[in-house]
The first five atom37 places (N, CA, C, CB, O) and aatype in JSON, in Angstrom:
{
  "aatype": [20, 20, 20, 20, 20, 20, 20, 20, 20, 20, 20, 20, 20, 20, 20, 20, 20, 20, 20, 20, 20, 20, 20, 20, 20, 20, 20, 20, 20, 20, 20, 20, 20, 20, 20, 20, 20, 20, 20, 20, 20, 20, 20, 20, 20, 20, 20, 20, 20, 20, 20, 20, 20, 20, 20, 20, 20, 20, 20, 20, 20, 20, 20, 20, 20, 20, 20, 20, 20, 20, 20, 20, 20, 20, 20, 20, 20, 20, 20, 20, 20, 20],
  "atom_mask": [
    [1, 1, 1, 1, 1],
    [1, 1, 1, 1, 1],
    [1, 1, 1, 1, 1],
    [1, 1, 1, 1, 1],
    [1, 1, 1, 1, 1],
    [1, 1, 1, 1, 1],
    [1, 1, 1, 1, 1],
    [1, 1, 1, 1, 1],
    [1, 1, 1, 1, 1],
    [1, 1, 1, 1, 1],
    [1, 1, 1, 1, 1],
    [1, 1, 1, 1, 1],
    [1, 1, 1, 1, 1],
    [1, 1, 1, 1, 1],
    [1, 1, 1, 1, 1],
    [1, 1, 1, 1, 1],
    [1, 1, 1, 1, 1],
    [1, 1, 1, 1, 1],
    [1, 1, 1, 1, 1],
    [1, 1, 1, 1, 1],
    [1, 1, 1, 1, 1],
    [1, 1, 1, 1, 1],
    [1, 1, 1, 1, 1],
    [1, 1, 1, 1, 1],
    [1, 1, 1, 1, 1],
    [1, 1, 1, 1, 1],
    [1, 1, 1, 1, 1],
    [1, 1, 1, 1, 1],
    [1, 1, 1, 1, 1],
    [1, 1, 1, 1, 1],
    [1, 1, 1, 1, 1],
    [1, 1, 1, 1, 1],
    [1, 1, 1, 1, 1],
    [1, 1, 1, 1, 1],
    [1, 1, 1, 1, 1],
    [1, 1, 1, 1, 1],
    [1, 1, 1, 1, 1],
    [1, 1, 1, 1, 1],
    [1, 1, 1, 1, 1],
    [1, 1, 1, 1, 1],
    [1, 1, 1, 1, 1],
    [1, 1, 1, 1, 1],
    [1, 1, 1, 1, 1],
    [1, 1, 1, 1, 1],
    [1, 1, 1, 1, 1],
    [1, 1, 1, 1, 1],
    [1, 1, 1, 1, 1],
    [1, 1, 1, 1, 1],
    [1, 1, 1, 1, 1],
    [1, 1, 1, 1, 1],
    [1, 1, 1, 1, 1],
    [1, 1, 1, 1, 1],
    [1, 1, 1, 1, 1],
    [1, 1, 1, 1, 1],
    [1, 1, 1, 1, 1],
    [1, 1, 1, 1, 1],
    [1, 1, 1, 1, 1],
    [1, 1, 1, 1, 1],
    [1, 1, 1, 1, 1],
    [1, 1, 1, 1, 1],
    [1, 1, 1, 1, 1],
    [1, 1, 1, 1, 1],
    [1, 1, 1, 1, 1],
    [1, 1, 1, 1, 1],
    [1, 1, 1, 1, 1],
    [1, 1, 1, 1, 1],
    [1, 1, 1, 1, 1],
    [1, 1, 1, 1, 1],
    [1, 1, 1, 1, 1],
    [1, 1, 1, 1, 1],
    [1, 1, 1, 1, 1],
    [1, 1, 1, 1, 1],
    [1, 1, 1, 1, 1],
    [1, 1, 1, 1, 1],
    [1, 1, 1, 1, 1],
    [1, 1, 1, 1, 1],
    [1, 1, 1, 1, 1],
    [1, 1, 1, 1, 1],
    [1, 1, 1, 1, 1],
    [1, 1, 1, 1, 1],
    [1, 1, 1, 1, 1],
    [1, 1, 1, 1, 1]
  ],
  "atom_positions": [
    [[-13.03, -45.08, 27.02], [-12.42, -44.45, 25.88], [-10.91, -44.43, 26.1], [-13.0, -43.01, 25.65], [-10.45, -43.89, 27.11]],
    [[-10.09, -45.03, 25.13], [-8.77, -44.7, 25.45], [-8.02, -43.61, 25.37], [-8.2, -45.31, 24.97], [-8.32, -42.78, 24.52]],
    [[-6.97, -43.38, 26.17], [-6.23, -41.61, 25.59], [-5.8, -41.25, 24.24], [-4.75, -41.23, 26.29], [-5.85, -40.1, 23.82]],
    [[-5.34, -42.34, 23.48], [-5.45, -41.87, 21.79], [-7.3, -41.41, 21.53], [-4.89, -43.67, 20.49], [-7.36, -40.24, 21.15]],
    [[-8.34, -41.9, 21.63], [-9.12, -41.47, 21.29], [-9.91, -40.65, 21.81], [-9.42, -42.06, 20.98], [-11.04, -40.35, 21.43]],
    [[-9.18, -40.2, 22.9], [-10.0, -39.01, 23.85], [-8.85, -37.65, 22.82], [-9.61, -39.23, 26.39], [-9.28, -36.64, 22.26]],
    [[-7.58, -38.06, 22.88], [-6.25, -37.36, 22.01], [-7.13, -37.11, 20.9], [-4.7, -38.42, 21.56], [-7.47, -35.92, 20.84]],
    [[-7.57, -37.79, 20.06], [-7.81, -37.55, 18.34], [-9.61, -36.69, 18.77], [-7.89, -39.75, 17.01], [-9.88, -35.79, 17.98]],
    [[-10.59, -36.93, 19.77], [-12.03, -36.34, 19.91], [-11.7, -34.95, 20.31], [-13.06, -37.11, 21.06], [-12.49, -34.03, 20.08]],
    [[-10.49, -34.76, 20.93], [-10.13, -32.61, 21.56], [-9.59, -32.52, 20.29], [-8.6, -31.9, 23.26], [-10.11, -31.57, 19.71]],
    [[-8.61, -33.21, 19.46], [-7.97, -32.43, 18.59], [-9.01, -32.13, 17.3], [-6.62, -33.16, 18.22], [-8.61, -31.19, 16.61]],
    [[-10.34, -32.79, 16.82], [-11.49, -32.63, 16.09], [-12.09, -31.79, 16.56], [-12.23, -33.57, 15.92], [-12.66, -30.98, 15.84]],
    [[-12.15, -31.72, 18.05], [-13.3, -30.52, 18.42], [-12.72, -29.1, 17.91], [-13.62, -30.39, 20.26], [-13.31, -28.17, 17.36]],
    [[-11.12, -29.28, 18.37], [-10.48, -28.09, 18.26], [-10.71, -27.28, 16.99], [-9.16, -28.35, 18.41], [-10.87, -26.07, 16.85]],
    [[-10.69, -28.45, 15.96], [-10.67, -28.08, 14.48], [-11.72, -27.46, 13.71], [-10.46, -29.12, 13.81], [-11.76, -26.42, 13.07]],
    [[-12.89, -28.74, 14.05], [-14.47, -27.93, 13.79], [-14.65, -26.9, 14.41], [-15.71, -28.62, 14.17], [-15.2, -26.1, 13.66]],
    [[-14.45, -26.41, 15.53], [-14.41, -24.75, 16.49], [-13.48, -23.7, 15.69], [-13.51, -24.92, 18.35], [-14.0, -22.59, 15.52]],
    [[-12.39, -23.87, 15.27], [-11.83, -22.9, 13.76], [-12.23, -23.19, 12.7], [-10.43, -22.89, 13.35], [-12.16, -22.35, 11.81]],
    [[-12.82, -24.54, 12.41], [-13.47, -24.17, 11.06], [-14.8, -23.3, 10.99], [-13.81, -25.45, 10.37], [-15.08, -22.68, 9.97]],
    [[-15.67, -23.27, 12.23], [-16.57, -22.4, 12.55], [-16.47, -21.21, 12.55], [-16.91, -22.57, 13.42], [-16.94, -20.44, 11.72]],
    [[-15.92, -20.98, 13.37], [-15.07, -19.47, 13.76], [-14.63, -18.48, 12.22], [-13.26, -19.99, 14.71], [-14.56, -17.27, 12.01]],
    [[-14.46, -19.41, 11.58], [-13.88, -18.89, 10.36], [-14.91, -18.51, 8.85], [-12.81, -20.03, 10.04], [-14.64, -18.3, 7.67]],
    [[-16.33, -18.57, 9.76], [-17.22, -18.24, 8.74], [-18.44, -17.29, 10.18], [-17.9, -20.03, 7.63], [-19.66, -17.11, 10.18]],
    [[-17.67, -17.03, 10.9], [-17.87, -15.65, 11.88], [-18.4, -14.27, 11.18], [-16.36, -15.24, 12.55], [-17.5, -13.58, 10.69]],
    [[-19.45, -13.89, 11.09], [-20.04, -12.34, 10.74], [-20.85, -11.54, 12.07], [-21.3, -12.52, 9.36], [-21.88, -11.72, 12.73]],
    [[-19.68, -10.51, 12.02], [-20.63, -10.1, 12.98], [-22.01, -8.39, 12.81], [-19.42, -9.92, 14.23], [-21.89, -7.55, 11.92]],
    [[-22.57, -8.36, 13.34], [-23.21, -7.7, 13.13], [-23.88, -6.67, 14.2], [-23.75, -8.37, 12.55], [-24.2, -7.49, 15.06]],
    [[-24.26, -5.51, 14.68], [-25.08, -4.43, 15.59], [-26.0, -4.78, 15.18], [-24.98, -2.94, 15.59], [-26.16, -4.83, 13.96]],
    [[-26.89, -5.12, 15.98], [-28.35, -5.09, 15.83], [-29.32, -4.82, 17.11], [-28.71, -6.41, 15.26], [-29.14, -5.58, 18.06]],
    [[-30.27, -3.88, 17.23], [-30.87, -3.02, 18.07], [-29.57, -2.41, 19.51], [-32.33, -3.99, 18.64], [-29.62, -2.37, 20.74]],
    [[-28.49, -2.02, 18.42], [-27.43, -1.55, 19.4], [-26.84, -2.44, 20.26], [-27.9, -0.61, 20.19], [-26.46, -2.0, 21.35]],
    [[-26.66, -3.78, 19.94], [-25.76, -4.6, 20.36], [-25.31, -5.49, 19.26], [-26.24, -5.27, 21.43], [-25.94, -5.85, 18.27]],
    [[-23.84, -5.83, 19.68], [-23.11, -6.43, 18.91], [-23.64, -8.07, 18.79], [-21.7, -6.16, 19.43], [-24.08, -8.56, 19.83]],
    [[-23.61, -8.82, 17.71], [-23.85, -10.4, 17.27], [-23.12, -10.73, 17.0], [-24.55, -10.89, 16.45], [-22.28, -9.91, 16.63]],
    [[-22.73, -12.23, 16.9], [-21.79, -12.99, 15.53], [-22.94, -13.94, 14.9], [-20.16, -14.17, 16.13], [-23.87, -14.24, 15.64]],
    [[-22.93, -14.18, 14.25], [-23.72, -14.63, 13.26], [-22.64, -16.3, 12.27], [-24.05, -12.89, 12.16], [-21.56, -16.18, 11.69]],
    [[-23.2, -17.22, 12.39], [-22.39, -18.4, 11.79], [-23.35, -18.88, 10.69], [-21.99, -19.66, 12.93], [-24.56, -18.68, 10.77]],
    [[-22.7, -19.58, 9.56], [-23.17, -20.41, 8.93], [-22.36, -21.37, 9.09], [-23.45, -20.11, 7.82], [-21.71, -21.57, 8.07]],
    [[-21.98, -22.42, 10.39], [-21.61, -23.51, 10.47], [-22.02, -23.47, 11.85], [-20.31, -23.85, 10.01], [-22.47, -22.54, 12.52]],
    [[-21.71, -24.97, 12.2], [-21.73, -25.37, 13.6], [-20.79, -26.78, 13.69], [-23.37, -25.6, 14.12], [-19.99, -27.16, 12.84]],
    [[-21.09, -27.3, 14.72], [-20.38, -28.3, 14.69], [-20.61, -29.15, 16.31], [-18.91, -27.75, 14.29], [-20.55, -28.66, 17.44]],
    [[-20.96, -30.93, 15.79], [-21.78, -31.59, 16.53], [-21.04, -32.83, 17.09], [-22.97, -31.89, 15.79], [-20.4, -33.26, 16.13]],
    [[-20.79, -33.72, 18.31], [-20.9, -34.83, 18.2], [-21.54, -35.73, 17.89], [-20.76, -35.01, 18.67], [-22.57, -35.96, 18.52]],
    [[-21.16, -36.51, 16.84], [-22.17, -37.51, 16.25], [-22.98, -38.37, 17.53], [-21.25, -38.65, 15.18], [-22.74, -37.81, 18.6]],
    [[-23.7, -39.36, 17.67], [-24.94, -40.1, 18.63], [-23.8, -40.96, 18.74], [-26.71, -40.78, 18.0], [-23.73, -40.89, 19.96]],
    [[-22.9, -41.68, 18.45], [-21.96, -42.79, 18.69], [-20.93, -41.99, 19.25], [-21.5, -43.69, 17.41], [-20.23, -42.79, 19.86]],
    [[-20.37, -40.64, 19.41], [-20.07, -40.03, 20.09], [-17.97, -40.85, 19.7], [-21.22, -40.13, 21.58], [-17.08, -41.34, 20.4]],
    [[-18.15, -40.51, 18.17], [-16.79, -41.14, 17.57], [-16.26, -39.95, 16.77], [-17.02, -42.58, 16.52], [-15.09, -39.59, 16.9]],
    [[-17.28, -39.23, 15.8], [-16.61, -38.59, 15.21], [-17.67, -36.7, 15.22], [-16.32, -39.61, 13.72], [-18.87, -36.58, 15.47]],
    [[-16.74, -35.6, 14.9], [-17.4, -34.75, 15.36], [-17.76, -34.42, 13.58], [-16.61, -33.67, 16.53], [-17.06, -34.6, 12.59]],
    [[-19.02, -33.92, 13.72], [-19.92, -33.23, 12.03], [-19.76, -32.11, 12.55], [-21.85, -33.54, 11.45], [-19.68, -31.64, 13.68]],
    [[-19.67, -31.57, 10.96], [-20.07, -30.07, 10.62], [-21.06, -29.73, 9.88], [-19.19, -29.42, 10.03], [-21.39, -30.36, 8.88]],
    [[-21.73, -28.52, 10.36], [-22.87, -28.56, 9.34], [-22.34, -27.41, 8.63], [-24.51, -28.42, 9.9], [-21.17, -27.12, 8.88]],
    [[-23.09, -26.57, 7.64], [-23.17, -25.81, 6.94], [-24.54, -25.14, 5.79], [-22.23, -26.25, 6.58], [-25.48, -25.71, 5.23]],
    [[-24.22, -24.13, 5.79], [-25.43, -23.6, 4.8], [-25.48, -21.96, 5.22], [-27.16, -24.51, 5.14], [-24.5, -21.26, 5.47]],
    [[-26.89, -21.56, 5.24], [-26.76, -20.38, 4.74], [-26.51, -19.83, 6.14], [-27.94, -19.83, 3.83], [-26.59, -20.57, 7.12]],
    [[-26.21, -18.53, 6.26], [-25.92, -17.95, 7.41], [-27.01, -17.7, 8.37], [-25.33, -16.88, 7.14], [-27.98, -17.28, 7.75]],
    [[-27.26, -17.79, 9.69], [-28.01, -17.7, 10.37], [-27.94, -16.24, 10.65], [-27.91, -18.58, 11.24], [-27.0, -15.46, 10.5]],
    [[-29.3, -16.03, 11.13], [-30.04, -14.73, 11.28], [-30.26, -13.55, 13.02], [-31.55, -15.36, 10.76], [-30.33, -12.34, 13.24]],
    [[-30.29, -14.72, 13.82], [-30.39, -14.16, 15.03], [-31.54, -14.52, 15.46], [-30.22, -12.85, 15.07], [-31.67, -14.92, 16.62]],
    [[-32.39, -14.44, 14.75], [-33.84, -15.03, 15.29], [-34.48, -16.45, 15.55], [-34.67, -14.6, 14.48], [-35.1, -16.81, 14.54]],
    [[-34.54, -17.38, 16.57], [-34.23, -18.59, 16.87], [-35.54, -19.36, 16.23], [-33.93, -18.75, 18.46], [-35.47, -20.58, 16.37]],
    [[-36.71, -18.91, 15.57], [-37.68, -19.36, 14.83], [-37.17, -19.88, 13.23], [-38.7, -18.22, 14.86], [-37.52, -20.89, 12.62]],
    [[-36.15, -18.71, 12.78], [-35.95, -18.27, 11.54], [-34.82, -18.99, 11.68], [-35.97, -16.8, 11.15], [-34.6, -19.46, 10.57]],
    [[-33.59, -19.48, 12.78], [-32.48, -19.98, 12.28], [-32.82, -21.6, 12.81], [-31.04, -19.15, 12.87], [-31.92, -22.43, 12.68]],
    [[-33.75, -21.9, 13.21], [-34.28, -23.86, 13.16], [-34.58, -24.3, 12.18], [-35.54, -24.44, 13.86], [-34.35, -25.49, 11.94]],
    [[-35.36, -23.22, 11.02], [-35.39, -23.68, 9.52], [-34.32, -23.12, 9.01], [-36.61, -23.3, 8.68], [-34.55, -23.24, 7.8]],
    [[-33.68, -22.79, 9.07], [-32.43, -22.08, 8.5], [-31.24, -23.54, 8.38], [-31.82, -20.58, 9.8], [-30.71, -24.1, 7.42]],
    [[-31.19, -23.76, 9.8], [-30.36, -24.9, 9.84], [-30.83, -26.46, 9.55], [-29.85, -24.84, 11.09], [-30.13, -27.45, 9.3]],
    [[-32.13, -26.33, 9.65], [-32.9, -27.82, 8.61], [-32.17, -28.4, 7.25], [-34.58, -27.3, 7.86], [-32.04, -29.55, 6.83]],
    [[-31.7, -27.01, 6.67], [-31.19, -27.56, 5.13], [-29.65, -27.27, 5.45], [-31.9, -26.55, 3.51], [-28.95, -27.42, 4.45]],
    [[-29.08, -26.96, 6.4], [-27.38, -27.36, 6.57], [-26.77, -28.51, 6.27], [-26.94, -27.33, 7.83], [-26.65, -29.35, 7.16]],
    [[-26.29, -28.76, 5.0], [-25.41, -29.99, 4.87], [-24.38, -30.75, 5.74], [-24.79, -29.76, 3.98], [-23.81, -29.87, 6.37]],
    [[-23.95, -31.76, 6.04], [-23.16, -32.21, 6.99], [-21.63, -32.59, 5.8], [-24.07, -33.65, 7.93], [-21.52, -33.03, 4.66]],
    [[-20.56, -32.04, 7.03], [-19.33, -31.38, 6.41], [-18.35, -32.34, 7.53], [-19.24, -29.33, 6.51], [-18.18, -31.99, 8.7]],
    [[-17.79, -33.54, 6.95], [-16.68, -34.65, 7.51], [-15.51, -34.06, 7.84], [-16.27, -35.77, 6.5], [-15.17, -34.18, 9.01]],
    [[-14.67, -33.32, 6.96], [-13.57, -32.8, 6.6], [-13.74, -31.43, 6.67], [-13.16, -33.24, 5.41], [-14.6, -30.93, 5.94]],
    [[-12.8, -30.43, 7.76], [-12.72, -29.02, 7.9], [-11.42, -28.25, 7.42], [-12.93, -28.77, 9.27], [-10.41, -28.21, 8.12]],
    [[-11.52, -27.64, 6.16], [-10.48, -27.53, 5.63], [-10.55, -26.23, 5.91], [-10.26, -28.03, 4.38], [-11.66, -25.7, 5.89]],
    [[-9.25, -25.38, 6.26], [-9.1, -24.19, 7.44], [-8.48, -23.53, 6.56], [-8.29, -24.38, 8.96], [-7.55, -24.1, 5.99]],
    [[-8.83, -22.06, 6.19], [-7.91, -20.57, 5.33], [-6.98, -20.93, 5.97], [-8.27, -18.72, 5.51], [-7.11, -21.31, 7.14]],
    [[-5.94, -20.9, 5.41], [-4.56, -20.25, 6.54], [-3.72, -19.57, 5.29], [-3.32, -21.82, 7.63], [-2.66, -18.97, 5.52]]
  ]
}
């Protein structure tokens, strides 16, 4: 991999990780604190460009958020509040 494209794969990770971050809820539940996401964010299998997913917010419960994230759309472009 060359250093421009190792340069451009941290500066994507960086991005999808605040575009994540930025749909952060957190929540107490049985007296401890959660964060709760409706995004994530993946290296693609060719290991070129990083996806985002999206959809509804996940729950905490790892049964309930595998179908949860089944219907997460995949998100190219992370466009950030600022």
């Amino acid at each position: 991999m060359s250093p421009q494209a190792m340069l451009e794969g941290t500066e994507a990770d960086e991005l999808c990780y605040q575009w994540k971050e930025e749909s952060k809820r957190e929540i107490i539940k049985f007296g401890m604190d959660y964060a709760l996401f409706n995004r994530r964010c993946e290296l693609n299998s060719e290991q070129s460009l990083y996806l985002g997913y999206e959809g509804d917010y996940l729950t905490g419960n790892q049964v309930q958020d595998e179908k949860i994230m089944e219907n997460w759309i995949v998100v190219k472009t992370f466009s950030l509040k600022n």
